[in-house]
N, C-alpha and C positions, 0 to 999 in steps of 0.2 A: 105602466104608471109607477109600478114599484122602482125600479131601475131608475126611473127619469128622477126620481127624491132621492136616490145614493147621491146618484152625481150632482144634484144641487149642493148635498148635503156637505160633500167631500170640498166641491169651486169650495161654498162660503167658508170653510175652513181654513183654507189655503188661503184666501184673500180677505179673511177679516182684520182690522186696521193693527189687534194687538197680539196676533197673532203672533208675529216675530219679535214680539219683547216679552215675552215670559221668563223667558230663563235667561237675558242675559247681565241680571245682575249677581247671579252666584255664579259663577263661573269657576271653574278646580283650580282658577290662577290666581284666585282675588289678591287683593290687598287690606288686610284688617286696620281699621284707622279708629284712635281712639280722641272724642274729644274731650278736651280739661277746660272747657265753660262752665259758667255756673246757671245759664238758661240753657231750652232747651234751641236746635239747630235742624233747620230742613236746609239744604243744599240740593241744586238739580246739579248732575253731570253733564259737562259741556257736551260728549261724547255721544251718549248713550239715551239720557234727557231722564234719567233715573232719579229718582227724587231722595235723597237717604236722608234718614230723622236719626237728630243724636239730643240724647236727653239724660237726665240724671240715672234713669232707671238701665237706657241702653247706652252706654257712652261707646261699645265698641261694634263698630259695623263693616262688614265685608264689602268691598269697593271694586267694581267690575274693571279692571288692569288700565281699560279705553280712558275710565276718568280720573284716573292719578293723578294726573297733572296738572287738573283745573281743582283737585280738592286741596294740591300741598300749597295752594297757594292761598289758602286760608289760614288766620295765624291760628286760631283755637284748633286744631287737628293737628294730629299729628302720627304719622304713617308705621307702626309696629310690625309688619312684614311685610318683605317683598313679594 
């Protein structure tokens, strides 16, 4: 009985739905991107479906490489490292 609850234990891990989105928006490649709005800014990643908040307090946020391309097309952001 003991045994039979690892291996449930281990399946639902493996296949729970946000399993594999944990980590991928810090990634050691990001892109730091600062906005110059004066509100505050949620953006989803075309990419990844990461959701990044930019506000007064955080204007700069690390950007998972996959969504560059859908953030520089925003005009208030603007991309501080490759």
């Amino acid at each position: 009985m003991c045994c039979g609850r690892r291996g449930g234990t281990v399946t639902e891990a493996q296949g729970s739905p946000g399993a594999g989105r944990s980590r991928p928006g810090q990634p050691s490649s990001s892109t730091l991107f600062e906005y110059v709005g004066a509100t505050a800014l949620s953006i989803r990643g075309a990419v990844t479906g990461r959701v990044y908040h930019f506000d007064r307090s955080q204007r700069r946020t690390a950007v998972d490489p996959r969504d560059v391309s859908s953030l520089l097309a925003v005009p208030l952001l603007r991309r501080l490292s490759r």
